[in-house]
C-alpha positions in Angstrom: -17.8 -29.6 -34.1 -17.4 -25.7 -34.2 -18.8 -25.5 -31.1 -16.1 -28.3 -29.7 -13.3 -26.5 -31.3 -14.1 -22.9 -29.5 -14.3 -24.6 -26.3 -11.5 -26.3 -27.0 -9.2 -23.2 -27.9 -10.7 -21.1 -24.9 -9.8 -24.0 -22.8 -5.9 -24.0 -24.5 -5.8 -20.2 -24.4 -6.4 -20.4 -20.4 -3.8 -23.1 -20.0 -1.2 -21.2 -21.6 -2.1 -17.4 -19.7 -2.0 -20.5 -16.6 1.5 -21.4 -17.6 3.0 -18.1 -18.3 1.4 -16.3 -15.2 4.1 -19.1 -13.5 7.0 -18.5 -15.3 6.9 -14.7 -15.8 8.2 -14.2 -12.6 11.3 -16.4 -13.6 11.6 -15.1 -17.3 12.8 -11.5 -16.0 14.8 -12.5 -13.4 16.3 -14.8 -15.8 16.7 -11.6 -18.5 18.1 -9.5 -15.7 20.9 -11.7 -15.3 21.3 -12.4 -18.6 21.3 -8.8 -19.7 24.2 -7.9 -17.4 26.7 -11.1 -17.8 28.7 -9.7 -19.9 29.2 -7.0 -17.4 32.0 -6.5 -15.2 30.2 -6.4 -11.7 28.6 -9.8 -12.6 28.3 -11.0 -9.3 26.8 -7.4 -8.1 23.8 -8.1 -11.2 23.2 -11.5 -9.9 22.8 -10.0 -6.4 20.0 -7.8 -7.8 18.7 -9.7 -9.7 17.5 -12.0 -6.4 16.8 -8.7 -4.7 14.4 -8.2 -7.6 13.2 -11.9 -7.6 12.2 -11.2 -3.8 10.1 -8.2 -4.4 8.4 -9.5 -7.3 7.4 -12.7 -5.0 6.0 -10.2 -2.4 4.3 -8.9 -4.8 2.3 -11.8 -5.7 2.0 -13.6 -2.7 0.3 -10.1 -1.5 -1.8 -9.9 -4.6 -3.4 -13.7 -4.0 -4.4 -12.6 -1.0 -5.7 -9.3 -1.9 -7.9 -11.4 -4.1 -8.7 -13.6 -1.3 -10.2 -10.6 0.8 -13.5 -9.1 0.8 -14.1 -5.4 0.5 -15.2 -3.5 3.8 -18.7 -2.1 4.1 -18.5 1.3 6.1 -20.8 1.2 8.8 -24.0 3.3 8.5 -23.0 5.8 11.0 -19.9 6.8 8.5 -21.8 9.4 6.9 -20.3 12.2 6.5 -22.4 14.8 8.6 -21.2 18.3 7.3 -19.0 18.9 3.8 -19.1 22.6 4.1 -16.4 23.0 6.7 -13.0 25.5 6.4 -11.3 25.1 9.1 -10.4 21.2 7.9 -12.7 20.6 11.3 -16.8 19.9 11.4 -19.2 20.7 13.3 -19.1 18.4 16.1 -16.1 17.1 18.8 -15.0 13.9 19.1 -13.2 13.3 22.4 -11.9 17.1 21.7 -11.6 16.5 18.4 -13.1 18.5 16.0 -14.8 16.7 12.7 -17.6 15.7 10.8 -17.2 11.8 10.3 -18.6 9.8 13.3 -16.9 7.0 11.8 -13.5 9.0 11.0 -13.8 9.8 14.6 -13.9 6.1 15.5 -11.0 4.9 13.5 -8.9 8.0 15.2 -9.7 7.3 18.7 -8.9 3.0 17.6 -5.2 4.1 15.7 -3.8 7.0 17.7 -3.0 5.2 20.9 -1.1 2.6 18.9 1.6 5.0 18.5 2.3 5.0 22.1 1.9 1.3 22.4 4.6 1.0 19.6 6.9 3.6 21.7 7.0 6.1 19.0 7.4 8.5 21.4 9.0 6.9 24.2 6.7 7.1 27.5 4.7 10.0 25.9 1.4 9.4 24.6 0.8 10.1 21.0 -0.1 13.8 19.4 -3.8 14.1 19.0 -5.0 16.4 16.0 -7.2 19.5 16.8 -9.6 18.5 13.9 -9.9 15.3 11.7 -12.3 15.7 8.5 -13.5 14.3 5.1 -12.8 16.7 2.6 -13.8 17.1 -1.3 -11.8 18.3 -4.3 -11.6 18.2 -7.4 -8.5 18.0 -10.2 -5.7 16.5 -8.8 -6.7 15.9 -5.5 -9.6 14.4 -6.1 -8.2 11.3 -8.3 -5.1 11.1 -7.3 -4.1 12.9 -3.2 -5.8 10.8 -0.6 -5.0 12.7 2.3 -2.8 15.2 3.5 -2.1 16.6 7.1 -0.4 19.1 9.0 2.9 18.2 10.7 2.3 21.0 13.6 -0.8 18.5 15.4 -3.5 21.0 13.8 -5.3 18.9 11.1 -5.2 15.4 9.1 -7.9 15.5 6.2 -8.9 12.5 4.0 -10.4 12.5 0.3 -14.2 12.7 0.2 -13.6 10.0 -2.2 -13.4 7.3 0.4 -16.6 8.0 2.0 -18.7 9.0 -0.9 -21.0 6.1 -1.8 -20.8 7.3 -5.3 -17.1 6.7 -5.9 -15.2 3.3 -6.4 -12.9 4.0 -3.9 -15.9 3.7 -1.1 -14.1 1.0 0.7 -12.9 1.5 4.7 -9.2 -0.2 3.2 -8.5 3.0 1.8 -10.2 5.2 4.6 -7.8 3.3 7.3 -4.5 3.0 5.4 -4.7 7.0 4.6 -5.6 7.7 8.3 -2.9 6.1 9.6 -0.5 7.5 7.4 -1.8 10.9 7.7 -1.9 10.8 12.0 2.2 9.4 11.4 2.3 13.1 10.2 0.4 14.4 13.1 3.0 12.4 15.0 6.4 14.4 13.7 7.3 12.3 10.7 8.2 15.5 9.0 11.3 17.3 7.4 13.1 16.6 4.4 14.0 14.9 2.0 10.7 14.7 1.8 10.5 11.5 -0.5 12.4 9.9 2.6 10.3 11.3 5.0 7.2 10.0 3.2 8.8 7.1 2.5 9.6 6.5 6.5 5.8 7.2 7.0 5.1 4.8 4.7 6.9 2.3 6.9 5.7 3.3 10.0 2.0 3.1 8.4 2.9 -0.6 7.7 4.4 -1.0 11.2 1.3 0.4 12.7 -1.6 -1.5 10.9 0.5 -4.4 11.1 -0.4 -3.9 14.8 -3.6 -3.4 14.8 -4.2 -6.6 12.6 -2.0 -8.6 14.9 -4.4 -7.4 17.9 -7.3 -8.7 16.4 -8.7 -6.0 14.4 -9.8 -7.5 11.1 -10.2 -3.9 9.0 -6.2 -3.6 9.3 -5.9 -7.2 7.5 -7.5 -5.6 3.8 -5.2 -2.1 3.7 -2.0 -3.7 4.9 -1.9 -6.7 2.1 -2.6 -3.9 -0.3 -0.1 -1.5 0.5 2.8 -4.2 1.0 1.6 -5.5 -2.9 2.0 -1.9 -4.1 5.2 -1.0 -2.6 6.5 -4.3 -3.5 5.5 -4.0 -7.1 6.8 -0.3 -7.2 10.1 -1.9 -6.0 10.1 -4.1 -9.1 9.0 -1.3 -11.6 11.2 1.5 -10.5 14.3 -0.7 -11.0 13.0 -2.0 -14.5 11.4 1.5 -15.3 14.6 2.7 -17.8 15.6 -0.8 -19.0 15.4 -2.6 -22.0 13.0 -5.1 -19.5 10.3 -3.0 -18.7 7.5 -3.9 -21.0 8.8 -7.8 -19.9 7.5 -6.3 -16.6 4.5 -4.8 -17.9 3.5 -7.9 -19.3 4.2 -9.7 -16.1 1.8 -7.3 -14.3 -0.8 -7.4 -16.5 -1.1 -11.0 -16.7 -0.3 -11.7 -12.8 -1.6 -8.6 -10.8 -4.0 -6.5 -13.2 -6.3 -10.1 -14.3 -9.9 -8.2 -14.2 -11.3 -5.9 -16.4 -11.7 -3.5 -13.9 -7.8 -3.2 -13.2 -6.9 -3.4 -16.8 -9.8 -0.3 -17.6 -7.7 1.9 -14.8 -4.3 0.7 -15.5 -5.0 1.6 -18.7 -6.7 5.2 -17.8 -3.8 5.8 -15.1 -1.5 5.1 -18.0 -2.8 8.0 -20.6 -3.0 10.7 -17.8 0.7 10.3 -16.9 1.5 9.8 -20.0 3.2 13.4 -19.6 4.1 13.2 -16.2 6.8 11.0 -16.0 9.2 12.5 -13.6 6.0 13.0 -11.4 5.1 9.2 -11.4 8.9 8.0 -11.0 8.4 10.1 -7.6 5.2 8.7 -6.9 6.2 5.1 -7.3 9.6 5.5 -5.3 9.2 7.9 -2.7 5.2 5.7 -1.6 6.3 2.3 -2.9 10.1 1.1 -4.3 12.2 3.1 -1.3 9.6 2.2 1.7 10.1 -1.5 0.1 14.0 -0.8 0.8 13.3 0.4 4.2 11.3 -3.2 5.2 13.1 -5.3 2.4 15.6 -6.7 5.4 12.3 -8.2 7.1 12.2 -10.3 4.1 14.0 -13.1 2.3 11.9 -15.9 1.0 9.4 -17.4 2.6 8.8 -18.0 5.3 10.6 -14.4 5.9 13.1 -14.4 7.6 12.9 -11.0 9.8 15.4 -9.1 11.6 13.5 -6.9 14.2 15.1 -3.3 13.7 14.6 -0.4 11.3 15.8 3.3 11.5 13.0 5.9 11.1 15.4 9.2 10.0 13.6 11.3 11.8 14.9 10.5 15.0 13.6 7.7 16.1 14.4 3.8 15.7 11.2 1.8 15.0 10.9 -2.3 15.5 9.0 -3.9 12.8 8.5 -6.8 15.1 4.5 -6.9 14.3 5.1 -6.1 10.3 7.6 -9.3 10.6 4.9 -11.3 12.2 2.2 -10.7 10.3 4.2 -11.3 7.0 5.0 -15.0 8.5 1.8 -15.3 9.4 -0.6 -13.7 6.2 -2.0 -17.0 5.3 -3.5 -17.3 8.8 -4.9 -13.5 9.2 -6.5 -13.9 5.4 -8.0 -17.1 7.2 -9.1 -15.2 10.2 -10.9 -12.5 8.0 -12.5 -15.4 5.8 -14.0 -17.5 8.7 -15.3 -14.3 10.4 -17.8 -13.3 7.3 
């Protein structure tokens, strides 16, 4: 009988997380509204409130797929063939670039020609670097920086981190979504503000791998479905952050996005080091998630997206999300794609 009653509850207890992991979604949106309508711009709250509705719908259709996709094994020939470089270079050339990653010199010569092939640059072909590397750090950069580059064409580096078989973010999503984002640098995305100009590279990142997936390259599929999740998410919590709602959307997140132990163990971690650091993690999650989500946002209503094809890059140059648009309408299909080809 005890034995019948524990199964029992543990099958109730499911049920209910089940049920609530449903209506979450609809609770704040519903408390959004409801904590404005006594407000004089009522029909302004109810606007963001579907705005908010939206992102947080992005955020989970993303995350089910996420789930859906396997991790990517690097290839063999991804070892990393000299650490003790200092010119952000190695000691071999790749196509007349200098690194020490056969397999970061791979993934280069695959992204850079996309640029071009999206017009970033009109009829000009796209900037290569003079060296391309995998380097090690430690504080900051090694947890928390997974790239950085240098906006003259000189260098794009990634974290170690990425490659080191040693380290749970040994995964090629990570190694390709940084990569591109870096090489956007290489490209000229520069200047300030710089929370809009990363933010615009964010965009472009999407733009890019959304691409790449659409050509038939599977390791774009994993990175992009990640980073649309995050910024989506980062949409939702920035707005929420300083409101009476924001532990409503913690609770939402941990029982719809963060549903392992794993997740929960570094939410948790990522939680006590920034404890501090607030201002610095409002910038983080708005200038690499919540204001690249307003940059794409118009390429998405409800499903099945509606998407307008133009976005303005500040930088100077007006970049078509045509590809990001198409693989939004058609994620279900590329998860698919990735699955059957296992």
């Amino acid at each position: 009988m005890k034995d019948f009653l524990v199964t029992l509850g543990s099958l109730l207890k499911r049920y209910i997380v089940w049920q609530v992991r449903g209506i979450l979604p609809l609770l704040i949106i519903a408390g959004i509204v409801a904590s404005v309508i006594v407000a004089p711009a009522v029909s302004s709250a109810l606007g963001q409130g579907r705005v908010l509705w939206t992102a947080a719908e992005m955020a989970a259709t993303m995350d089910k797929a996420y789930d859906k996709l396997p991790l990517i094994p690097l290839i063999p020939d991804g070892e990393v063939k000299d650490l003790n470089t200092e010119d952000y270079g190695g000691s071999f050339q790749c196509w007349g670039i200098k690194t020490n990653s056969e397999l970061l010199c791979k993934f280069t010569l695959e992204v850079l020609p996309y640029y071009y092939y999206e017009g970033l640059h009109g009829e000009n072909d796209a900037v290569w670097p003079a060296s391309i590397a995998f380097i090690p750090g430690d504080g900051q950069y090694h947890f928390h920086i997974l790239g950085r580059a240098s906006c003259a064409g000189h260098y794009a580096i990634l974290n170690y981190r990425s490659q080191n078989y040693a380290s749970p973010w040994n995964d090629a999503t990570s190694i390709l979504a940084t990569l591109v984002h870096e090489l956007g640098h290489v490209q000229g995305v520069c200047g300030e503000p710089v929370g809009y100009m990363e933010a615009s590279n964010q965009v472009l990142t999407f733009e890019i791998l959304a691409a790449m997936a659409n050509h038939g390259n599977h390791y774009a599929v994993r990175p992009l479905v990640k980073e649309l999740r995050d910024s989506s998410l980062s949409y939702v919590e920035a707005e929420l952050i300083d409101t009476p709602l924001y532990p409503v959307f913690k609770l939402w997140k941990h029982l719809t996005i963060n549903t392992t132990f794993e997740e929960r163990a570094r939410v948790a971690k990522s939680r006590r080091y920034w404890a501090n650091k607030q201002d610095e993690l409002e910038y983080i999650i708005r200038s690499y998630g919540a204001v690249p989500y307003t940059l794409y946002a118009s390429t998405v209503s409800s499903p099945p997206y509606i998407t307008p094809k133009l976005q303005l890059i500040e930088w100077g140059q007006t970049l078509v999300l045509d590809d990001l648009a198409y693989f939004i309408n058609n994620l279900d299909k590329h998860v698919n794609s990735v699955l059957e080809s296992k």
